[in-house]
C-alpha positions as CSV (number, residue, x, y, z in Angstrom):
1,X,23.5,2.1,-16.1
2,X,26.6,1.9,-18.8
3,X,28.4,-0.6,-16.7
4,X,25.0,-2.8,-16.3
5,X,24.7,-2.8,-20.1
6,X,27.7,-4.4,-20.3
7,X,27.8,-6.4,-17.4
8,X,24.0,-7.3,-15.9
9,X,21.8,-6.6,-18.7
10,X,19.0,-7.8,-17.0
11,X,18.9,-5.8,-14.5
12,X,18.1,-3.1,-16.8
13,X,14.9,-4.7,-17.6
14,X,11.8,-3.7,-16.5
15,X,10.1,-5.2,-13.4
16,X,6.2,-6.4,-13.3
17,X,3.6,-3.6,-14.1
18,X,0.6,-3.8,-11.6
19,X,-1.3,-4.7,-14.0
20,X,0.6,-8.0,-14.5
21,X,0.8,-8.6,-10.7
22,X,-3.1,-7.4,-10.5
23,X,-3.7,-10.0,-13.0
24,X,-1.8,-13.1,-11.7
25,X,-3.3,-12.4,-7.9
26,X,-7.0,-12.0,-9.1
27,X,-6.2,-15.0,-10.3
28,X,-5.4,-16.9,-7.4
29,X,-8.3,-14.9,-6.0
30,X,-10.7,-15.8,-7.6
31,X,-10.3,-19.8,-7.4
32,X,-10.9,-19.2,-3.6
33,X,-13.8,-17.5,-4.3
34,X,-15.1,-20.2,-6.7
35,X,-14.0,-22.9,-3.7
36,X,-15.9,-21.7,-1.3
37,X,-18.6,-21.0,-3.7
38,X,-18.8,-24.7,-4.3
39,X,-19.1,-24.9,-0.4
40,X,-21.7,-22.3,-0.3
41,X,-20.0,-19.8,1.4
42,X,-22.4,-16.3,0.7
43,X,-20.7,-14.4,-2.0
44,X,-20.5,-11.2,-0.1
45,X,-19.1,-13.2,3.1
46,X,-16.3,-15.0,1.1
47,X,-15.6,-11.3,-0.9
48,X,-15.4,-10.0,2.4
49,X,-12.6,-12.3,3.9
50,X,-10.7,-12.5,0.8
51,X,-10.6,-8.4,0.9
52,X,-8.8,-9.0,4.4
53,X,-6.2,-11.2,3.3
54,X,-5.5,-8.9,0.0
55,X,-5.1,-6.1,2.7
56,X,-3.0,-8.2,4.9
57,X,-0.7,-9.3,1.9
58,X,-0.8,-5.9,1.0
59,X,0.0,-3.8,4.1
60,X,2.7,-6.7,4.9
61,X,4.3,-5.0,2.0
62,X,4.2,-1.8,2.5
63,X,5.1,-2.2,6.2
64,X,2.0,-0.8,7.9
65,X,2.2,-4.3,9.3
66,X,5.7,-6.0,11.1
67,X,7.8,-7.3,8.0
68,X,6.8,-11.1,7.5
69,X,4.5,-11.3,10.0
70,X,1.5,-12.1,7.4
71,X,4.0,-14.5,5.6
72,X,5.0,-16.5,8.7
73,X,1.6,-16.9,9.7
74,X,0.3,-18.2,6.5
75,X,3.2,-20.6,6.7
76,X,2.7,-21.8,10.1
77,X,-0.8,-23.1,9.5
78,X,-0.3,-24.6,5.8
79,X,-0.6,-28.1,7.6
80,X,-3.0,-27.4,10.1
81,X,-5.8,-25.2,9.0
82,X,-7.7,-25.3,12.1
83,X,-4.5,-23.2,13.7
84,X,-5.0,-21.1,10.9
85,X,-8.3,-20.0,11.5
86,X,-7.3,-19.2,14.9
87,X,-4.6,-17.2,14.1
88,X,-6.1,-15.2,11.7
89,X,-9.0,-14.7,14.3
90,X,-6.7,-13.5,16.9
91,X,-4.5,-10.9,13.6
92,X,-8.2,-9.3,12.7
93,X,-9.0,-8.8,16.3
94,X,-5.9,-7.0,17.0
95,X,-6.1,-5.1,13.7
96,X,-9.7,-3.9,14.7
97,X,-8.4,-1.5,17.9
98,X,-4.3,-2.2,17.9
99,X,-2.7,-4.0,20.0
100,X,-0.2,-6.8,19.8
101,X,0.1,-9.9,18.0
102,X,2.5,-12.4,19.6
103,X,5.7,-9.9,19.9
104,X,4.8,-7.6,17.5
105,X,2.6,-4.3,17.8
106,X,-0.2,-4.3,15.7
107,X,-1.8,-0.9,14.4
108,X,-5.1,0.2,14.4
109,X,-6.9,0.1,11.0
110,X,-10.2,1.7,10.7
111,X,-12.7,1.9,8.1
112,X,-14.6,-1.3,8.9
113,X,-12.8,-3.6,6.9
114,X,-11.7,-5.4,10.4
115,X,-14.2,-4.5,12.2
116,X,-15.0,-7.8,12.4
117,X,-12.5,-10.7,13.4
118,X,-14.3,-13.7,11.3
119,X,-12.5,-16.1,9.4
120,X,-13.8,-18.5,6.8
121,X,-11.7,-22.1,7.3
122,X,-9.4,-22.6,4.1
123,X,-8.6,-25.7,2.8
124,X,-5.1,-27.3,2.0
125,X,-5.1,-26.2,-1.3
126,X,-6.8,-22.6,-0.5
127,X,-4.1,-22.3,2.2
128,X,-1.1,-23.1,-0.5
129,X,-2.7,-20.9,-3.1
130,X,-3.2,-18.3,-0.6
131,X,0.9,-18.6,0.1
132,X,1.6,-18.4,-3.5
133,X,-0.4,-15.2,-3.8
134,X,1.6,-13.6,-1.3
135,X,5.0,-14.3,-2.4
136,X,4.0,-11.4,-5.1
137,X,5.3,-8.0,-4.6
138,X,2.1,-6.0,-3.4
139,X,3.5,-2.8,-2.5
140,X,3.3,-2.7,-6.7
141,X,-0.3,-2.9,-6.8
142,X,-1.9,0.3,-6.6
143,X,-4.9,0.6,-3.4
144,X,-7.0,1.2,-6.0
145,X,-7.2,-1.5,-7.6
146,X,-8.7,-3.6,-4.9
147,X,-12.5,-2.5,-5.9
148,X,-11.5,-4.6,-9.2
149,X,-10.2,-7.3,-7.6
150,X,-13.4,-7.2,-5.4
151,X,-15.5,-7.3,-7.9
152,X,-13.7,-9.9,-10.0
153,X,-14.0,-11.9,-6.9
154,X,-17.8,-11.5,-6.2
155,X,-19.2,-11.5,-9.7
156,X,-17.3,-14.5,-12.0
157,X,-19.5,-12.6,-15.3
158,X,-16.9,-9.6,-14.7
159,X,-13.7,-11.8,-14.4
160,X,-12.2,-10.9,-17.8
161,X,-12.7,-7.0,-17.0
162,X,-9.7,-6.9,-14.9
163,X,-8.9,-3.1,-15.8
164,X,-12.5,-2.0,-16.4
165,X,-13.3,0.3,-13.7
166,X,-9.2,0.9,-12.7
167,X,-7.9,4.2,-12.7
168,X,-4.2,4.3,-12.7
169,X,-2.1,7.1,-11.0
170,X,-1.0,8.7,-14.4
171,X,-5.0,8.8,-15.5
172,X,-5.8,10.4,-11.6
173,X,-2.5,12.5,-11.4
174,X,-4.1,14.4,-15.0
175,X,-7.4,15.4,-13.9
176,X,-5.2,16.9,-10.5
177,X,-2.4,18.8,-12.1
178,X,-4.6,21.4,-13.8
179,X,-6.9,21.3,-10.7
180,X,-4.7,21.1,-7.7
181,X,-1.2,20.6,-8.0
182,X,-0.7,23.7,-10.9
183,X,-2.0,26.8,-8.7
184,X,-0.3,25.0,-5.2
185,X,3.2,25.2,-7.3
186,X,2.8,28.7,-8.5
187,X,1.8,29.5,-4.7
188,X,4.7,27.4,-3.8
189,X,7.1,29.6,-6.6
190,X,5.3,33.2,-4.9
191,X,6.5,32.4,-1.4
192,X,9.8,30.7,-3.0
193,X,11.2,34.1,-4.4
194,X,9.9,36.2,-1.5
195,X,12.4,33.8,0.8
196,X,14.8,34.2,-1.6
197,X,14.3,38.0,-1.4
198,X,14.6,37.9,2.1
199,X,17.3,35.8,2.5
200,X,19.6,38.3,-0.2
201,X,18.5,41.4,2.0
202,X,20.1,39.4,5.0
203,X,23.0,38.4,3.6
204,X,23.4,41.7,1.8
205,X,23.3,43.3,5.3
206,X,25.5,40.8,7.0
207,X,28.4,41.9,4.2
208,X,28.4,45.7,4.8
209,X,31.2,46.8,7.3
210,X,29.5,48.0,11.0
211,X,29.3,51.5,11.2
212,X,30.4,53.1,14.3
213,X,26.8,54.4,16.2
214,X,27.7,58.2,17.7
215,X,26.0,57.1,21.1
216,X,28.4,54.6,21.5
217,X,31.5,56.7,21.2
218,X,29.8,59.4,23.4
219,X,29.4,56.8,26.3
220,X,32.7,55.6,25.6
């Protein structure tokens, strides 16, 4: 860190917060939303298909799916959206029960946000903004936070609320320490310093010199 100070000071800076990211992406989001509002895509349906790219942008990130596969596809099909819509088809179906995608094995999610494979066509525009979104760093943005981002996306009245109903890992982490995490560590110390005891007696009887049992020099 001493040698960055005086060398690369800005790598000593800070890098986004999640809420920044949060911010920038909901964005993006949220335009798509208000496209295909103007199209008359149901509100629920558009929230819907938007969640699945957030996920797909997200788990991308975090590798739950193959590195880069989200962003090659979205790349693929910024030209040609019809060959978009298939290929996201064809990504939902396989996230739905597993399977493979092209060359790559593709988990199975559960919890019904794939449970269906449908895919709203994106324009142009929606595709490039949907590209621009995903160059962000979304292993930094906290599961969490994607009830916000829903919400933002659904209901344009709650768009300025972006940390309204967020709780952050330090704000969940203190109603757990006193709850959980406290009496598993002093559980954790107990069976600690009973290993520790254990361990001494061993070593404690591994040092003292082997006595000579009488049996054995009566056989002998």
């Amino acid at each position: 860190m001493l040698r960055k100070l005086f060398t690369d000071p800005g790598a000593l800076k800070p890098g986004e917060t999640t809420e920044a990211i949060t911010s920038d992406v909901a964005d993006r989001f949220c335009e798509l939303a208000d496209g295909m509002r103007i199209r008359q895509v149901p509100a629920e349906q558009a929230a819907h298909f938007l969640m699945k790219l957030m996920f797909c942008m997200f788990a991308e990130d975090i590798e739950l799916l193959p590195h880069g596969l989200f962003s090659k596809l979205l790349q693929s099909g910024a030209d040609d959206p019809a060959r978009l819509t298939r290929l996201l088809q064809r990504l939902f179906g396989a996230m739905s029960r597993g399977g493979e995608f092209g060359v790559d094995a593709i988990l199975h999610f559960n919890g019904g946000l794939f449970a269906d494979a449908e895919v709203i066509p994106l324009l142009r525009p929606e595709i490039a903004q949907l590209i621009r979104a995903n160059e962000r760093d979304w292993s930094n943005v906290e599961p969490s936070i994607f009830g916000t981002l829903f919400e933002r996306t659904l209901d344009p009245a709650k768009r300025s609320q972006i940390g309204a109903h967020y709780t952050s890992k330090e704000d969940i982490l203190t109603l757990l320490e006193p709850v959980l995490m406290a009496p598993l560590r002093r559980e954790w110390a107990e069976v600690k310093a009973d290993c520790d005891k254990l361990w001494a007696e061993l070593e404690q009887r591994r040092d003292q010199p082997h006595r000579e049992n009488p049996c054995e020099r009566r056989e002998s």
